[in-house]
C-alpha positions as CSV (number, residue, x, y, z in Angstrom):
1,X,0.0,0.0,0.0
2,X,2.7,2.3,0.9
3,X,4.8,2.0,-2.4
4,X,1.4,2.4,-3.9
5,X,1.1,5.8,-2.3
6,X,4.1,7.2,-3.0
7,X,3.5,6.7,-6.9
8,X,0.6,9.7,-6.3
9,X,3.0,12.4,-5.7
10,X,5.2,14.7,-8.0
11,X,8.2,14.2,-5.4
12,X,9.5,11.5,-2.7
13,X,12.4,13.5,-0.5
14,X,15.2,11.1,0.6
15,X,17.0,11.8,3.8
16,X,20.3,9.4,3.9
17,X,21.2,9.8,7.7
18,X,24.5,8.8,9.4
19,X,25.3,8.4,12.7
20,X,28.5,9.4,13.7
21,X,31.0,6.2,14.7
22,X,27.2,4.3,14.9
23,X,29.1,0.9,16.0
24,X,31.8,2.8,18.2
25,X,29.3,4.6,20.8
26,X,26.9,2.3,21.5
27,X,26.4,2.4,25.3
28,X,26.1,-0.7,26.3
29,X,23.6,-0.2,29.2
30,X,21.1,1.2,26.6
31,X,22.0,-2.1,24.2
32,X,21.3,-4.0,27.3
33,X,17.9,-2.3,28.4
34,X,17.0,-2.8,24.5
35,X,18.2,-6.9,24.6
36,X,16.6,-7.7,27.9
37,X,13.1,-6.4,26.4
38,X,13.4,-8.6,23.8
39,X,12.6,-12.1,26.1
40,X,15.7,-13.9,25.6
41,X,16.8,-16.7,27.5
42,X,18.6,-15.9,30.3
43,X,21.2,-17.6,28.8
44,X,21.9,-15.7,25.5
45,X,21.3,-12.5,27.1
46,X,24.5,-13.1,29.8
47,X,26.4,-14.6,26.6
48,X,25.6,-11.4,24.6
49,X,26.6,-9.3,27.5
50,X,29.5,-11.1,28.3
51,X,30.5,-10.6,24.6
52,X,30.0,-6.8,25.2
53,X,32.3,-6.5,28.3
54,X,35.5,-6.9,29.6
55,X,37.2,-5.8,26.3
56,X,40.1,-3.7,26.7
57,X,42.3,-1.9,24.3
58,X,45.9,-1.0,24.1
59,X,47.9,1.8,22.1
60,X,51.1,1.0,20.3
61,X,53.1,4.2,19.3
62,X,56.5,3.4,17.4
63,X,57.7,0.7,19.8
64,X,56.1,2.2,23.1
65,X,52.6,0.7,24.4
66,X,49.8,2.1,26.6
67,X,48.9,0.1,29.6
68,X,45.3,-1.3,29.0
69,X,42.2,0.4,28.7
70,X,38.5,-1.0,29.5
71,X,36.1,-0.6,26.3
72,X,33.4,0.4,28.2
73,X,30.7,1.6,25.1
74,X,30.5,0.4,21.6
75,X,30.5,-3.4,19.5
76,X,32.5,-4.9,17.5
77,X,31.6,-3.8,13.6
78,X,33.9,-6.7,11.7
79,X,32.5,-9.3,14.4
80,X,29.1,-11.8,12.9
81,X,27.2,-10.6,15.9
82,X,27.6,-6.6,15.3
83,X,25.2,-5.8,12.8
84,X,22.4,-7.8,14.8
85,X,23.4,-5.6,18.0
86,X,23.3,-2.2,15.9
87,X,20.0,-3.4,14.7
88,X,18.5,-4.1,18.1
89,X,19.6,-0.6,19.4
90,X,17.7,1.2,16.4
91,X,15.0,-1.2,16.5
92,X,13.0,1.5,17.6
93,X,14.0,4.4,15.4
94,X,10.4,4.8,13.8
95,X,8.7,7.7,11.3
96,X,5.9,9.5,13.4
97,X,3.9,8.8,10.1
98,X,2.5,5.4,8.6
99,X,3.0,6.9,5.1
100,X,6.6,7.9,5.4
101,X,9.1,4.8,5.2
102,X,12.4,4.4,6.7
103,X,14.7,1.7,5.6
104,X,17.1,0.6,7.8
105,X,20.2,-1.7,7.2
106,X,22.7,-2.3,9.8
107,X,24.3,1.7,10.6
108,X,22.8,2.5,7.1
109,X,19.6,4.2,8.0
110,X,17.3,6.1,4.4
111,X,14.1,7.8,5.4
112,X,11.7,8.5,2.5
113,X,8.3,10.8,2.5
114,X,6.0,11.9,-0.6
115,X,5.3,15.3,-1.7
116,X,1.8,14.4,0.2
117,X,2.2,13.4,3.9
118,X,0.8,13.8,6.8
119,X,4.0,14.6,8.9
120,X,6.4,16.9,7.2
121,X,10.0,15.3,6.4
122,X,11.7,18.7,8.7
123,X,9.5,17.1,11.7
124,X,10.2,13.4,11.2
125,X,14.1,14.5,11.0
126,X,13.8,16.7,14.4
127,X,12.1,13.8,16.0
128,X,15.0,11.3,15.1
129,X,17.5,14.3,16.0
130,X,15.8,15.7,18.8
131,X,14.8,12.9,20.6
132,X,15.8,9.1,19.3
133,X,19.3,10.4,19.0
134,X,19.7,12.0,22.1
135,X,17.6,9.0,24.4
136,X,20.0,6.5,22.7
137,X,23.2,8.6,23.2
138,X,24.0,8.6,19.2
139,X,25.0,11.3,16.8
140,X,23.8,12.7,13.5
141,X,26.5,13.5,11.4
142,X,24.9,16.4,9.7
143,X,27.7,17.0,6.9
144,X,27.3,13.5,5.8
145,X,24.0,13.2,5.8
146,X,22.0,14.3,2.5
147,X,19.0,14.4,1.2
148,X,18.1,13.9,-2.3
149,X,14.7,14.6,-4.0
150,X,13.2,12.0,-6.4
151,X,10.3,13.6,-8.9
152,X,8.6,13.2,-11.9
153,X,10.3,15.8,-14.6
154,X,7.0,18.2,-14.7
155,X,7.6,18.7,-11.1
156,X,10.8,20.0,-11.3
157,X,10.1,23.2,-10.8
158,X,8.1,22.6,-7.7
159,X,11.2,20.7,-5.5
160,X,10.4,21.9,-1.5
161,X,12.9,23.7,0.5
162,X,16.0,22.2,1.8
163,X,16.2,20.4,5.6
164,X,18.4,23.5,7.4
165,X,22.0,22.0,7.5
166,X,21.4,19.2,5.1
167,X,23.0,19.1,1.7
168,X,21.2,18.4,-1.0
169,X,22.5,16.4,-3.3
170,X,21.4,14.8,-7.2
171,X,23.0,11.9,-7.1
172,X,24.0,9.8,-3.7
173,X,25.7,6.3,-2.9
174,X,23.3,4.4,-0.8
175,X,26.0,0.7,0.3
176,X,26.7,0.0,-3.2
177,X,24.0,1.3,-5.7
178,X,24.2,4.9,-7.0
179,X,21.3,6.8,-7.3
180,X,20.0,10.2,-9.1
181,X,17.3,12.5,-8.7
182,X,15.9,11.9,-12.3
């Protein structure tokens, strides 16, 4: 129904948002609130969080090294169980509005909304700014996040105003696909 929908409009506005060092700053007692509402055994849940803790890290500078530090925040991006983890801790980064669509995969996160909507795209992004960001402790990178505006060529003319601080861009690389406003 939704895809339906947007085919009505002369526009669809595409907001690519990053989140600075997504994997890096995950706290891990917000992961933790978010895994222990999702009714895991007992068991995986202590695995998980033993996974999370009791890393530490050590800095080697030409031949001198640091003593070692806890990791106290973040998971491990190259590890099998990362992604899943990221996912879980946006798992509740949701559009105020049914008709607007966000797409999420692993820190890649693409929010789309017609011409015609209910909730503008400026208040869906101050929502996810404003308040997702800030309860879960991330950060929008605002000079690498853009925004690019899909139309119909009669409507060219007609493109909204720009989201304050976001570039807007005609063509954007979304993982490995390249797209472009016409």
């Amino acid at each position: 129904m939704q895809n339906i929908y947007l085919l009505l409009n002369s526009y669809v506005r595409c907001l690519m948002i990053d989140f600075s060092k997504a994997f890096d700053v995950v706290r891990h007692d917000v992961l933790g609130t978010k895994l222990a509402q999702l009714n895991l055994p007992l068991s995986v849940l202590q695995w998980i969080i033993s996974f999370l803790n009791g890393r530490t890290q050590q800095v080697k500078h030409a031949s001198s090294f640091s003593s070692f530090k806890p990791i106290n925040m973040g998971i491990v991006q190259g590890s099998g169980l990362g992604p899943t983890l990221y996912i879980v801790m946006a798992s509740e980064l949701k559009p105020l509005s049914v008709i607007n669509i966000l797409s999420k995969f692993a820190d890649d996160t693409t929010f789309l909304v017609p011409e015609n909507t209910d909730i503008d795209i400026s208040v869906e992004f101050e929502h996810f700014r404003n308040f997702w960001a800030k309860v879960n402790h991330m950060i929008m990178n605002l000079l690498k996040t853009k925004e690019i505006v899909f139309c119909r060529p009669s409507a060219r003319s007609f493109l909204p105003s720009c989201l304050t601080g976001i570039e807007r861009v005609v063509s954007a690389k979304l993982l490995v696909v390249t797209f472009c406003s016409n």
